[in-house]
mmCIF file of the N, C-alpha and C atoms, coordinates in Angstrom:
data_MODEL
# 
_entry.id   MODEL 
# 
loop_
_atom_site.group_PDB 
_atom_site.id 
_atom_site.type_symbol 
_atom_site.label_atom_id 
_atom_site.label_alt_id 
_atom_site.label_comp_id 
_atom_site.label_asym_id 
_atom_site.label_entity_id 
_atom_site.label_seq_id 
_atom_site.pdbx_PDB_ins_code 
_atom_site.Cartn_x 
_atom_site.Cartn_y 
_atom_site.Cartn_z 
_atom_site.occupancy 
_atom_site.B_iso_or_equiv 
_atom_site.pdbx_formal_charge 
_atom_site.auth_seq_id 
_atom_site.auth_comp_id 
_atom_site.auth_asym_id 
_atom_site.auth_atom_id 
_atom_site.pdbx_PDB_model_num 
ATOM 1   N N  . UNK A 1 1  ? -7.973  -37.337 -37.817 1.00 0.00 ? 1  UNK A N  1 
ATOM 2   C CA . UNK A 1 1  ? -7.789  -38.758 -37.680 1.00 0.00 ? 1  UNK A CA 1 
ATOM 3   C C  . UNK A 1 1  ? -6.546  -39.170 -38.461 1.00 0.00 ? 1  UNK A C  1 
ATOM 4   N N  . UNK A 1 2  ? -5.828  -40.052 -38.051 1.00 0.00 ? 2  UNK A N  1 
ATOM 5   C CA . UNK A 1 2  ? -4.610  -40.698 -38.721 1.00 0.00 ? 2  UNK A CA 1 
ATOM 6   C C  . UNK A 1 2  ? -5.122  -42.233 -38.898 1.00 0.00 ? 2  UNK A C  1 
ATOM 7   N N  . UNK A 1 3  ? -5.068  -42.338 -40.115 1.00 0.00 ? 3  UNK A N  1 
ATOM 8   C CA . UNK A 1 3  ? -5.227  -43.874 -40.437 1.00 0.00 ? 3  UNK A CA 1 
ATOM 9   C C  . UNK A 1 3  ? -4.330  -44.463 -40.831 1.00 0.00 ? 3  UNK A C  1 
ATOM 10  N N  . UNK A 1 4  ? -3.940  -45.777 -40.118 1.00 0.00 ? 4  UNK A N  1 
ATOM 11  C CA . UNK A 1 4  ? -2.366  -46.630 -40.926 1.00 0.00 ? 4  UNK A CA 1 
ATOM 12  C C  . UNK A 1 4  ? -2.927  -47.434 -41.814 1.00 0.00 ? 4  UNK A C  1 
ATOM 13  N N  . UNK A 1 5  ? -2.783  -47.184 -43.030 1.00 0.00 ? 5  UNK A N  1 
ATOM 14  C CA . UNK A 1 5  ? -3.043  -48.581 -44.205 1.00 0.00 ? 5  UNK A CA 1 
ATOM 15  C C  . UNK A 1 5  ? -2.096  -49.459 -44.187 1.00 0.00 ? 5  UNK A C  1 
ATOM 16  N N  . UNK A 1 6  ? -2.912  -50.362 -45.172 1.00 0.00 ? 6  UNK A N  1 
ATOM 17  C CA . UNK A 1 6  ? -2.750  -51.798 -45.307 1.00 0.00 ? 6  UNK A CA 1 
ATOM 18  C C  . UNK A 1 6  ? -2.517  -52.137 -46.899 1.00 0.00 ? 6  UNK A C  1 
ATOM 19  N N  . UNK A 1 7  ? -1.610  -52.776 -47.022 1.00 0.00 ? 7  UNK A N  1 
ATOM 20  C CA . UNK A 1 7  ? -1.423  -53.237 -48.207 1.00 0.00 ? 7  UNK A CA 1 
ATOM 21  C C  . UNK A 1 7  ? -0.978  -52.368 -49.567 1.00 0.00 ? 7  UNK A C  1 
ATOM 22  N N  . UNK A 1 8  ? -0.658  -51.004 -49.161 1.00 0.00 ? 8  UNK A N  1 
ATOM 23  C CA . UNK A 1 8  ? -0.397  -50.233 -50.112 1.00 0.00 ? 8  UNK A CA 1 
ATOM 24  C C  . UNK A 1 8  ? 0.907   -49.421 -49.788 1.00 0.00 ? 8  UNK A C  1 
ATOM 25  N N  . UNK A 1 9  ? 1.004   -48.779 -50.723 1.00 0.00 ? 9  UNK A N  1 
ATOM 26  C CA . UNK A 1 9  ? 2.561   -47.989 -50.876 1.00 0.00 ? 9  UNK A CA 1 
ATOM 27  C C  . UNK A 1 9  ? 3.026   -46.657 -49.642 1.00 0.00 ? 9  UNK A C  1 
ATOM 28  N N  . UNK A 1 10 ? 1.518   -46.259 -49.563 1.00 0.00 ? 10 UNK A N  1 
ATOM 29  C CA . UNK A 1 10 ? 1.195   -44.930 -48.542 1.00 0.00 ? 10 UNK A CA 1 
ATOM 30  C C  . UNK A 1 10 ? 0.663   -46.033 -47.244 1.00 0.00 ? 10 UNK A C  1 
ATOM 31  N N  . UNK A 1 11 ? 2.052   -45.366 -46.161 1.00 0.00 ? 11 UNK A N  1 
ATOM 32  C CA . UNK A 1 11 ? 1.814   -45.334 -45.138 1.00 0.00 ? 11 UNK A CA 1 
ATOM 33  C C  . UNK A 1 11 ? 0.908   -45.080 -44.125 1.00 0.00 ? 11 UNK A C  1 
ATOM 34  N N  . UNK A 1 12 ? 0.353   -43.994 -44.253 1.00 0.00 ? 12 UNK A N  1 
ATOM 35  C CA . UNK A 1 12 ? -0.893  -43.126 -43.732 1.00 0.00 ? 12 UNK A CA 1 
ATOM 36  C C  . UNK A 1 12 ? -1.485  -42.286 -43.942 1.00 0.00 ? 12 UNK A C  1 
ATOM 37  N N  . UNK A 1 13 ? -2.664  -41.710 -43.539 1.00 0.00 ? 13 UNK A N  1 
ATOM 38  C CA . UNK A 1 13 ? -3.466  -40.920 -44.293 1.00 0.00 ? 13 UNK A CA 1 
ATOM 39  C C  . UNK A 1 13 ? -4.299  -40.201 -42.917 1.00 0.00 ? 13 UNK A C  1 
ATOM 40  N N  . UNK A 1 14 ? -4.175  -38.260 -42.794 1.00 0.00 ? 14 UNK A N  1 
ATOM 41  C CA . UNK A 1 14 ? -4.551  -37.857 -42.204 1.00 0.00 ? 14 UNK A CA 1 
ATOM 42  C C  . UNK A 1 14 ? -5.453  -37.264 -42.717 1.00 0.00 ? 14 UNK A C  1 
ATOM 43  N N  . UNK A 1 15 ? -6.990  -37.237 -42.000 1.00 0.00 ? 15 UNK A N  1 
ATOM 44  C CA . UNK A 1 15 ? -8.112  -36.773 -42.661 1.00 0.00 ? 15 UNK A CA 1 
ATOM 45  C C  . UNK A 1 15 ? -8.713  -36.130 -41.397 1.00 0.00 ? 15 UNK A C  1 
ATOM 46  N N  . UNK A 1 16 ? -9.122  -35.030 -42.017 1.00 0.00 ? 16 UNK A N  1 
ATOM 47  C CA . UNK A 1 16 ? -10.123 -33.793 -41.491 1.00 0.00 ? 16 UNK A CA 1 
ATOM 48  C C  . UNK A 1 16 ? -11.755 -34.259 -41.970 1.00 0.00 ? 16 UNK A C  1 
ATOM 49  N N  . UNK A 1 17 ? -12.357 -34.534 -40.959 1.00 0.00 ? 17 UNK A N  1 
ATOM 50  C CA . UNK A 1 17 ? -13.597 -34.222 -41.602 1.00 0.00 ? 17 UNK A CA 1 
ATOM 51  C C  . UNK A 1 17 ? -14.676 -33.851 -40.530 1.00 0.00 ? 17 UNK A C  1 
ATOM 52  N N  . UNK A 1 18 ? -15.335 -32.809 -41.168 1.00 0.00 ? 18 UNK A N  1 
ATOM 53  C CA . UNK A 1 18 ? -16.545 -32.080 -39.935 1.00 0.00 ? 18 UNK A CA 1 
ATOM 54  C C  . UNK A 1 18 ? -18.018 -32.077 -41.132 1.00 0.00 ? 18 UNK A C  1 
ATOM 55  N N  . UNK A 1 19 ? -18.998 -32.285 -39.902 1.00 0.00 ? 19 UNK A N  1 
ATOM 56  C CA . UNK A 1 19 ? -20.092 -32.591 -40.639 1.00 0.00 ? 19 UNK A CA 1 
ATOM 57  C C  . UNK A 1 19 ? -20.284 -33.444 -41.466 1.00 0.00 ? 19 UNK A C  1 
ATOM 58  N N  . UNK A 1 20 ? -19.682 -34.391 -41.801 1.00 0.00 ? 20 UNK A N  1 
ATOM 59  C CA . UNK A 1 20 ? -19.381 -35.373 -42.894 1.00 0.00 ? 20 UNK A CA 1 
ATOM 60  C C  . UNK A 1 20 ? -18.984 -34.879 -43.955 1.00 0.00 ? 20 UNK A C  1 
ATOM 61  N N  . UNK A 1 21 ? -18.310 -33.171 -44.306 1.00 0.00 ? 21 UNK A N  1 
ATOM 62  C CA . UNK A 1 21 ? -17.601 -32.982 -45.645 1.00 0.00 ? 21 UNK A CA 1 
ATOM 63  C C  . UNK A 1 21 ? -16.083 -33.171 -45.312 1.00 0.00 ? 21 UNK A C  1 
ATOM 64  N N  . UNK A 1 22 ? -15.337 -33.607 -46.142 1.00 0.00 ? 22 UNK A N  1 
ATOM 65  C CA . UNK A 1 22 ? -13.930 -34.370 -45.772 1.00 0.00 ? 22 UNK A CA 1 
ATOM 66  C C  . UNK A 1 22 ? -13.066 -32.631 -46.085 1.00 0.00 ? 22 UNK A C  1 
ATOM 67  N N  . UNK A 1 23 ? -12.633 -32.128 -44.959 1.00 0.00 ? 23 UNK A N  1 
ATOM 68  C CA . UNK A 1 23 ? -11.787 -30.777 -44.692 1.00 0.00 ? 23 UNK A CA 1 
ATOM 69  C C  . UNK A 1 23 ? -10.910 -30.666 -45.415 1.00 0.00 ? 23 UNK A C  1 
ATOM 70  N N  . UNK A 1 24 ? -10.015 -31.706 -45.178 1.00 0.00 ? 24 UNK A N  1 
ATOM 71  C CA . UNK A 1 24 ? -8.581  -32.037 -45.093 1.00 0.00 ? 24 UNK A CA 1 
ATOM 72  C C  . UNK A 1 24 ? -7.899  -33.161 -45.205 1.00 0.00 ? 24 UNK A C  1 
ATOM 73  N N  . UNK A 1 25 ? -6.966  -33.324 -46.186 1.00 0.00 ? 25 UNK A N  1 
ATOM 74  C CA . UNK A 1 25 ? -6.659  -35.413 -46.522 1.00 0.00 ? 25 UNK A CA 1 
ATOM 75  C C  . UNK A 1 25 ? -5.144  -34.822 -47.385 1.00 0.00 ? 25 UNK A C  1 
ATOM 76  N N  . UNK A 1 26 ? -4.403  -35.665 -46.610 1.00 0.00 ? 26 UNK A N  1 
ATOM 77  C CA . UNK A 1 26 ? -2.701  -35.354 -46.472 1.00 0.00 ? 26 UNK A CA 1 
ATOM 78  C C  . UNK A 1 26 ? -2.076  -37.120 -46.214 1.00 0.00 ? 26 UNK A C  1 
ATOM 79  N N  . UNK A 1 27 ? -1.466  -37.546 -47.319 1.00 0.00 ? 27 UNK A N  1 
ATOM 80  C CA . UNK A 1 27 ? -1.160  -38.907 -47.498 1.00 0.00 ? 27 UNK A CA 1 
ATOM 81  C C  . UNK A 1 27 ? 0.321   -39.261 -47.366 1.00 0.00 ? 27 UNK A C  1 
ATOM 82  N N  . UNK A 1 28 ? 0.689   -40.013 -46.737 1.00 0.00 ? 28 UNK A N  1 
ATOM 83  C CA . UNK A 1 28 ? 2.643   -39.824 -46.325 1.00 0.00 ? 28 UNK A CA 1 
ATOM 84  C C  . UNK A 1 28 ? 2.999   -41.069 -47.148 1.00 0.00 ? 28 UNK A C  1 
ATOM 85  N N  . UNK A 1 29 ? 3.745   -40.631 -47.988 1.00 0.00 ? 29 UNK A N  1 
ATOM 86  C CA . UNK A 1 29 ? 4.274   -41.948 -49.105 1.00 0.00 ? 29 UNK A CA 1 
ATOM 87  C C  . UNK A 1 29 ? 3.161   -42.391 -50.131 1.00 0.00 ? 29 UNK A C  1 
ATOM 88  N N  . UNK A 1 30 ? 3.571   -43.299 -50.935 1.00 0.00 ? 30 UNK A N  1 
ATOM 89  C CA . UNK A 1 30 ? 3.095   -43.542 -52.177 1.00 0.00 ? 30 UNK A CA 1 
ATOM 90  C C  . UNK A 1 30 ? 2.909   -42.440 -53.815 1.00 0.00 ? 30 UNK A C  1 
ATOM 91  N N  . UNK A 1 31 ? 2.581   -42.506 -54.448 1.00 0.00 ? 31 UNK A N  1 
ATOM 92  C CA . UNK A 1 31 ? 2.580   -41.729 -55.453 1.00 0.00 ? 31 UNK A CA 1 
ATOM 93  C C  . UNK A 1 31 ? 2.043   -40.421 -55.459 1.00 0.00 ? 31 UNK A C  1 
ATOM 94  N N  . UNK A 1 32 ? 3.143   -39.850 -54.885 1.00 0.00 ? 32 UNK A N  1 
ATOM 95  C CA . UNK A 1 32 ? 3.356   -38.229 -54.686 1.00 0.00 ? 32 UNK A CA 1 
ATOM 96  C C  . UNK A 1 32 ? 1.927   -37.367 -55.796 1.00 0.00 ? 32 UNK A C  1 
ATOM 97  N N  . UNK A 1 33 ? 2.194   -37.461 -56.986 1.00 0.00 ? 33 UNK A N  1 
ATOM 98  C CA . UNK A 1 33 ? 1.145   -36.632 -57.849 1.00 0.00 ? 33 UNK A CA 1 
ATOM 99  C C  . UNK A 1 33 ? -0.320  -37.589 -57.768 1.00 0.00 ? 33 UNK A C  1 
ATOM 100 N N  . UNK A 1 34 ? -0.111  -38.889 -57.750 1.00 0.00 ? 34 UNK A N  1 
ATOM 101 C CA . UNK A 1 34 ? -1.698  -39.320 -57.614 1.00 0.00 ? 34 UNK A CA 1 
ATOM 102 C C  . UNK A 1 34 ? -2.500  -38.828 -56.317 1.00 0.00 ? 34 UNK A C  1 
ATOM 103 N N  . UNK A 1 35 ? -1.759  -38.996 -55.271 1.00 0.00 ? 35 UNK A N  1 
ATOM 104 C CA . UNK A 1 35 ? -2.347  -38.705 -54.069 1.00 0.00 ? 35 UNK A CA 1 
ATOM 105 C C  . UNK A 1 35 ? -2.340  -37.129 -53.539 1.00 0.00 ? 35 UNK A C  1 
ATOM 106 N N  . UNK A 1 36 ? -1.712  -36.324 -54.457 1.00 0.00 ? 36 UNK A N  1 
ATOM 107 C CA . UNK A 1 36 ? -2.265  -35.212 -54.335 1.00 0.00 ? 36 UNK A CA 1 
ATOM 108 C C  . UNK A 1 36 ? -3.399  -34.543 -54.816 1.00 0.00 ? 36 UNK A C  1 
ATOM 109 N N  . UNK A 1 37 ? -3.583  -35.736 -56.142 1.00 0.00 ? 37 UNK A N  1 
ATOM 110 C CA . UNK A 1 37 ? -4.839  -34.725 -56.924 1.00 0.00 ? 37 UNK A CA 1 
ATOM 111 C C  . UNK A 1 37 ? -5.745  -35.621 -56.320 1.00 0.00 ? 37 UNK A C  1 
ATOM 112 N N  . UNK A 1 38 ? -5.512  -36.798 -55.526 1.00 0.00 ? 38 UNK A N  1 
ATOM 113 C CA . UNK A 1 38 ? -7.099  -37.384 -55.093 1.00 0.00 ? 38 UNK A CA 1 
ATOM 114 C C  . UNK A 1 38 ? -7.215  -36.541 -53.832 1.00 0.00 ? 38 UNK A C  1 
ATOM 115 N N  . UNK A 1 39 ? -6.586  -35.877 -53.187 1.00 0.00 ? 39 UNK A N  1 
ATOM 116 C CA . UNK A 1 39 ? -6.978  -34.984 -52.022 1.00 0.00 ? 39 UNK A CA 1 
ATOM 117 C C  . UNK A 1 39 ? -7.262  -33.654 -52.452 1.00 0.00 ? 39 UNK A C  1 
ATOM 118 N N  . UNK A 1 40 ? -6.986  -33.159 -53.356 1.00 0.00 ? 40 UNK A N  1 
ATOM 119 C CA . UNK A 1 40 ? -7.883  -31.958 -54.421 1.00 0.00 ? 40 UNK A CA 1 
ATOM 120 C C  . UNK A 1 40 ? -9.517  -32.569 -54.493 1.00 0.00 ? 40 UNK A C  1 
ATOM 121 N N  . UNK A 1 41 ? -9.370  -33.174 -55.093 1.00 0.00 ? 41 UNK A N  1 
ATOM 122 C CA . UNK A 1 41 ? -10.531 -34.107 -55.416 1.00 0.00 ? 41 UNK A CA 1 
ATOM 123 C C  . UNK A 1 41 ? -11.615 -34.374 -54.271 1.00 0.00 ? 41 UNK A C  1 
ATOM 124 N N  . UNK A 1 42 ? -11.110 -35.129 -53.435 1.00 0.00 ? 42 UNK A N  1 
ATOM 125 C CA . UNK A 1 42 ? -12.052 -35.196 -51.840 1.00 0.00 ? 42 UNK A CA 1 
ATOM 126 C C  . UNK A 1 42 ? -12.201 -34.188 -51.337 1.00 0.00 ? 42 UNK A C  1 
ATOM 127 N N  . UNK A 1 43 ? -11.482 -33.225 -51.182 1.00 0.00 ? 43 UNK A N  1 
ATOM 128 C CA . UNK A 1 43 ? -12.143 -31.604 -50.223 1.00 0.00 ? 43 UNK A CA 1 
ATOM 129 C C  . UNK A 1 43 ? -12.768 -31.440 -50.445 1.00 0.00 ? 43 UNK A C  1 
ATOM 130 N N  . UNK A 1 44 ? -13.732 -30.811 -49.579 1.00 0.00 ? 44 UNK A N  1 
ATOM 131 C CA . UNK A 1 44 ? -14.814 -30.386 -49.617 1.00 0.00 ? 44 UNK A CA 1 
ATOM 132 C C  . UNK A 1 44 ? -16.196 -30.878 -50.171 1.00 0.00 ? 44 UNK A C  1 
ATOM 133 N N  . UNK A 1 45 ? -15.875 -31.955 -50.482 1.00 0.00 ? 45 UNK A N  1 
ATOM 134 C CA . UNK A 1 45 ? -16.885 -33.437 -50.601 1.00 0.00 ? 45 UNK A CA 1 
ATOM 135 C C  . UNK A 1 45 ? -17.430 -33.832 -49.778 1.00 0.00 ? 45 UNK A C  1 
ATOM 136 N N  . UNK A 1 46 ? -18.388 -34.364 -49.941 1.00 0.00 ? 46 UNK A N  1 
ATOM 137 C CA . UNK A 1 46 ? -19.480 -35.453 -48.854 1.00 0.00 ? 46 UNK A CA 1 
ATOM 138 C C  . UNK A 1 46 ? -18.513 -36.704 -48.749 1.00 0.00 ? 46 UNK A C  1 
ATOM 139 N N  . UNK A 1 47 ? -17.834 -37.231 -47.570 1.00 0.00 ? 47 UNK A N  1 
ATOM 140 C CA . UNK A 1 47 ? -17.402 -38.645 -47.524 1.00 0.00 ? 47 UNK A CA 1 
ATOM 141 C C  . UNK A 1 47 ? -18.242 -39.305 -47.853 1.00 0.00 ? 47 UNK A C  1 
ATOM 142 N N  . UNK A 1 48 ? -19.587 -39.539 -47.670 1.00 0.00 ? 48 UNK A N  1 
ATOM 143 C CA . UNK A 1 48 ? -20.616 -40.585 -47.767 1.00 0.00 ? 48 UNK A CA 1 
ATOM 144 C C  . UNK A 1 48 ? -20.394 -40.583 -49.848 1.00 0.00 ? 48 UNK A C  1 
ATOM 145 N N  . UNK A 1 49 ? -20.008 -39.498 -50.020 1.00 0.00 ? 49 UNK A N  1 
ATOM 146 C CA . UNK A 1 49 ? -20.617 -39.381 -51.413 1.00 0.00 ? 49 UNK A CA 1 
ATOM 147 C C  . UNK A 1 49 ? -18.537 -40.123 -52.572 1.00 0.00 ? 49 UNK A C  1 
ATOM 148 N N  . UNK A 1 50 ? -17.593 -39.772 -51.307 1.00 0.00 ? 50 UNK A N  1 
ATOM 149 C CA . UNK A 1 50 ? -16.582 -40.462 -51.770 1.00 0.00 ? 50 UNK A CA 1 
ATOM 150 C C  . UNK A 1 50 ? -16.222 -41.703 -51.806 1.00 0.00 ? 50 UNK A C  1 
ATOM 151 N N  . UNK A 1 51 ? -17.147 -42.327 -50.407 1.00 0.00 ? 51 UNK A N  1 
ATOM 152 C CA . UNK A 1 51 ? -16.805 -44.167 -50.310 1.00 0.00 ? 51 UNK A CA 1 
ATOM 153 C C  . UNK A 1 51 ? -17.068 -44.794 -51.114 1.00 0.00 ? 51 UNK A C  1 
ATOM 154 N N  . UNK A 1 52 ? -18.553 -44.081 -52.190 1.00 0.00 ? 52 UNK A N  1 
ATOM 155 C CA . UNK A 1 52 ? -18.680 -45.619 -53.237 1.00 0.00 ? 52 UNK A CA 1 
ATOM 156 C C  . UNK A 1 52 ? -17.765 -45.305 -54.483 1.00 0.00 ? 52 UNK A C  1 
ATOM 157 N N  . UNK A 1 53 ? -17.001 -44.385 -54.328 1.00 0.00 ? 53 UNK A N  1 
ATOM 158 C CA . UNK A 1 53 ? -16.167 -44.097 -55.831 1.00 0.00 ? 53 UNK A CA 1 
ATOM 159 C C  . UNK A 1 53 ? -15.264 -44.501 -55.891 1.00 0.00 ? 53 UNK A C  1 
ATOM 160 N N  . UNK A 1 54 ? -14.317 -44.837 -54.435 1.00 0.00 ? 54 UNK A N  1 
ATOM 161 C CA . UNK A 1 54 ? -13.066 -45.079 -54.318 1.00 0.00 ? 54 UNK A CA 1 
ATOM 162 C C  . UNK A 1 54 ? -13.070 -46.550 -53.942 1.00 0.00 ? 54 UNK A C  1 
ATOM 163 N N  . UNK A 1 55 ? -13.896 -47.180 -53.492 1.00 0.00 ? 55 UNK A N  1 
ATOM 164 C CA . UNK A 1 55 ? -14.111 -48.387 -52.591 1.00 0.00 ? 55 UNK A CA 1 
ATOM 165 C C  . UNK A 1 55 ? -14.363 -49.655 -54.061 1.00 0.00 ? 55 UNK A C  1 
ATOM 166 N N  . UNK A 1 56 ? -13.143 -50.310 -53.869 1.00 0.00 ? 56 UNK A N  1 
ATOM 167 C CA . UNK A 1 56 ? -12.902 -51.764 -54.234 1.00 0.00 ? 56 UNK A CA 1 
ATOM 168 C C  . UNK A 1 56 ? -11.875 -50.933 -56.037 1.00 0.00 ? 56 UNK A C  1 
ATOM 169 N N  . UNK A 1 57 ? -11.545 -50.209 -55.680 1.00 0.00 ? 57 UNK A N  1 
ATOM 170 C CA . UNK A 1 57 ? -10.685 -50.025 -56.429 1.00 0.00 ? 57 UNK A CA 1 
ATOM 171 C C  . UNK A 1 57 ? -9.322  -50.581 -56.161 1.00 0.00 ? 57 UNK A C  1 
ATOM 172 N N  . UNK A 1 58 ? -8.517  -51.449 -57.042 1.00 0.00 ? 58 UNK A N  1 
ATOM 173 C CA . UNK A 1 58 ? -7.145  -52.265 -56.731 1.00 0.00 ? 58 UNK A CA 1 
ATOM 174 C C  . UNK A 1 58 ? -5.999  -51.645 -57.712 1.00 0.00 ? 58 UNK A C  1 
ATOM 175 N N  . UNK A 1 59 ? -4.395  -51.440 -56.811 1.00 0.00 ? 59 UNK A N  1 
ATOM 176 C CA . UNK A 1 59 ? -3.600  -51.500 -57.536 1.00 0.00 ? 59 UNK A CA 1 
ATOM 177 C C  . UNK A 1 59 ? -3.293  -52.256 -57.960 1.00 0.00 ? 59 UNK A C  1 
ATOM 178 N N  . UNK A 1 60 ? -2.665  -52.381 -59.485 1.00 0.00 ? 60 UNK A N  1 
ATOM 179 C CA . UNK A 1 60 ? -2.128  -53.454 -60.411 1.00 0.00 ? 60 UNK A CA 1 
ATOM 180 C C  . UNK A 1 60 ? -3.010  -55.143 -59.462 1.00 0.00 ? 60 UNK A C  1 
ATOM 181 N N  . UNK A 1 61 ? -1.950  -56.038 -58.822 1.00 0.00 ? 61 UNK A N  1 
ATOM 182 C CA . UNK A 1 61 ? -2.665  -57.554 -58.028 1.00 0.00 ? 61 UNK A CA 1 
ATOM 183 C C  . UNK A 1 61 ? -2.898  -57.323 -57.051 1.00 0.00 ? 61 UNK A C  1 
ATOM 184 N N  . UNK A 1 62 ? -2.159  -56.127 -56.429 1.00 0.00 ? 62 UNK A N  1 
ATOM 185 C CA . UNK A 1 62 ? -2.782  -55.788 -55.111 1.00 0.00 ? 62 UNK A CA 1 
ATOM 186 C C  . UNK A 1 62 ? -4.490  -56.030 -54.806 1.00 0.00 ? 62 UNK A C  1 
ATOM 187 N N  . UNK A 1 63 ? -4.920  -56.363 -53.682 1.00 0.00 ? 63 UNK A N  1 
ATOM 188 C CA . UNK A 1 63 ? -6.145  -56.193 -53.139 1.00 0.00 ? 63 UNK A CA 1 
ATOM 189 C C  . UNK A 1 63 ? -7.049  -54.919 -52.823 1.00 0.00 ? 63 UNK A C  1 
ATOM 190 N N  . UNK A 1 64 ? -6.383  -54.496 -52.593 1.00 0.00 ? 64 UNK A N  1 
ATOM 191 C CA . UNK A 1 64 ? -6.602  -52.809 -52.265 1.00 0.00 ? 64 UNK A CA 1 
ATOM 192 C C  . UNK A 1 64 ? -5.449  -51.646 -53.441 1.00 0.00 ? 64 UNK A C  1 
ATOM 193 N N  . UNK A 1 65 ? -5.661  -50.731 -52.950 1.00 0.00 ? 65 UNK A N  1 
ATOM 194 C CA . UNK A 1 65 ? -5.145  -49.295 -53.612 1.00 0.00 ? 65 UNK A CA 1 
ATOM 195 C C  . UNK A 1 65 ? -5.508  -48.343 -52.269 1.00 0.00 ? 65 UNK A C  1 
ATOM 196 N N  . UNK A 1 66 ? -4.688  -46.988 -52.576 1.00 0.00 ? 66 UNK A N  1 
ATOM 197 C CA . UNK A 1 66 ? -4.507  -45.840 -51.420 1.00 0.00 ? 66 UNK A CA 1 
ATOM 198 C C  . UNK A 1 66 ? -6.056  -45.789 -52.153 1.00 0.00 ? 66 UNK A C  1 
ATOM 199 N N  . UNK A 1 67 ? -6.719  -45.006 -52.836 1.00 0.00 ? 67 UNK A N  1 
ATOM 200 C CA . UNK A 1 67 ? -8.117  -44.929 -53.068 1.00 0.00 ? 67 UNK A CA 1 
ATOM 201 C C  . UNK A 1 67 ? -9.359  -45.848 -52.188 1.00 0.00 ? 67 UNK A C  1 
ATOM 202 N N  . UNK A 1 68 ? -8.723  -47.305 -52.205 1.00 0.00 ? 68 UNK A N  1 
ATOM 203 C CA . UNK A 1 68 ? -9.462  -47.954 -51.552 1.00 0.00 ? 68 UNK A CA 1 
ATOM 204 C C  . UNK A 1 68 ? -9.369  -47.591 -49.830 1.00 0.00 ? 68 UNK A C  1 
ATOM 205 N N  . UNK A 1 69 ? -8.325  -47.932 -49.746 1.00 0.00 ? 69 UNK A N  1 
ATOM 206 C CA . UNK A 1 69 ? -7.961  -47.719 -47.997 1.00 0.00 ? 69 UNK A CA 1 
ATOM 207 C C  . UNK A 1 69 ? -8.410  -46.413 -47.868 1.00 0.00 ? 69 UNK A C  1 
ATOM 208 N N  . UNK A 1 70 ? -8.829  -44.889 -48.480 1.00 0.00 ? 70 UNK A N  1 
ATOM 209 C CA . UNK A 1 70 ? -8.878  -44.009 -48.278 1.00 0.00 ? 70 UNK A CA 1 
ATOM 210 C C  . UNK A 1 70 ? -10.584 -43.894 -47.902 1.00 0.00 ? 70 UNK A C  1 
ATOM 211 N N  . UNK A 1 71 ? -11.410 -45.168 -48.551 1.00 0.00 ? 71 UNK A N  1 
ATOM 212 C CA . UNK A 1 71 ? -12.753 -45.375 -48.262 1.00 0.00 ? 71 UNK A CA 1 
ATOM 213 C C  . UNK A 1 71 ? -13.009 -46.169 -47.037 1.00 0.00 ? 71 UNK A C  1 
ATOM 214 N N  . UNK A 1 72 ? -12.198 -46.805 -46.635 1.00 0.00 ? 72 UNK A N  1 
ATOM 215 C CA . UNK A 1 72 ? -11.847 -47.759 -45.484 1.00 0.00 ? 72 UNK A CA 1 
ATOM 216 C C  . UNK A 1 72 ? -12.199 -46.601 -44.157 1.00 0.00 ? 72 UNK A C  1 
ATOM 217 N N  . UNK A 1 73 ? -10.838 -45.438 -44.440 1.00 0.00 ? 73 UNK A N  1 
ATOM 218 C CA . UNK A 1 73 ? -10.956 -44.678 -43.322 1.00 0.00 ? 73 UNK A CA 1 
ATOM 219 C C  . UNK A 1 73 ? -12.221 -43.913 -43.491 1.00 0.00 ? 73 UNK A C  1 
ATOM 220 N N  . UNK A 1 74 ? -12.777 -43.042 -44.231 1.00 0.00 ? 74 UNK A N  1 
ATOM 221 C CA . UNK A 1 74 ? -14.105 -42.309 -44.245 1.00 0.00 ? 74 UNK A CA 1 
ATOM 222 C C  . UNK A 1 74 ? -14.936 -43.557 -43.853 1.00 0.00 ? 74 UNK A C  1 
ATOM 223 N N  . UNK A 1 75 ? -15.012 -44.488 -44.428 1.00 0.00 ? 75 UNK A N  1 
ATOM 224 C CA . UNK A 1 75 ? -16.619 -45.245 -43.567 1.00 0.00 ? 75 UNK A CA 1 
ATOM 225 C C  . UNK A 1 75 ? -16.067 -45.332 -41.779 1.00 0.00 ? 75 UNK A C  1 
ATOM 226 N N  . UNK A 1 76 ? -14.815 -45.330 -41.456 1.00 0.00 ? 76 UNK A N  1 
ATOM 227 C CA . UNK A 1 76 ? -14.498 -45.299 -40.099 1.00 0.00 ? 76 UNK A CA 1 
ATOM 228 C C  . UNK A 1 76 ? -15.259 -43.584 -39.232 1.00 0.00 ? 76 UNK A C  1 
ATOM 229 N N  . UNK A 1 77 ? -14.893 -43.331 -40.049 1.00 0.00 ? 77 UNK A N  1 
ATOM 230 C CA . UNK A 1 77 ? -15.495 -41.662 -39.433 1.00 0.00 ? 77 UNK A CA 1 
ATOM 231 C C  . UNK A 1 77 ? -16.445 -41.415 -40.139 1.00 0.00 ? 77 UNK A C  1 
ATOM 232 N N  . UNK A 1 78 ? -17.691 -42.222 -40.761 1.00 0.00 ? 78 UNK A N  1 
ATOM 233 C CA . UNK A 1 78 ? -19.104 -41.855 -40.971 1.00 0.00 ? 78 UNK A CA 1 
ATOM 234 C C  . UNK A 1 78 ? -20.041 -43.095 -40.634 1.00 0.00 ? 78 UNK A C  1 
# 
C-alpha cells in the first residue's frame, strides 16, 4: 500500500502488511534517522498493536506527526 500524508514533512509511506503483522514500512522524506528507526521498530509487529502507540502523537504545533499518519494508514489496512 502507498499512503500520501497529510500535514507532515514525509511525503509517503509504503507499507507491507500480511496477516495483520506490518512486513515492510519505507517512508520518502522527512527525518531520514527518525523514520528509519520507527520502521525497525514496526516490523514485524501487530499493526493493531502499533495504532494505539503512534496515534495522536504531534509534531512540535503541527496536528499530526509521520508517527501519527503512520497509524492513519495501518487502521486503513486493518
Amino acid at each position: 500500500m502507498i499512503f500520501r500524508t497529510q500535514g507532515v514533512c514525509c511525503q509517503e509511506m509504503r507499507l507491507e502488511v500480511e496477516d495483520g503483522i506490518i512486513k515492510d514500512l519505507e517512508f520518502s522524506n522527512g527525518c531520514d534517522g527518525n523514520l528509519k528507526g520507527i520502521a525497525q521498530l514496526a516490523k514485524g509487529r501487530k499493526a493493531s498493536e502499533i495504532i494505539p502507540l503512534m496515534s495522536g502523537i504531534r509534531c512540535g504545533p503541527k496536528a499530526t506527526s509521520c508517527p501519527d499518519q503512520l497509524a492513519a494508514a495501518l487502521r486503513k489496512l486493518v
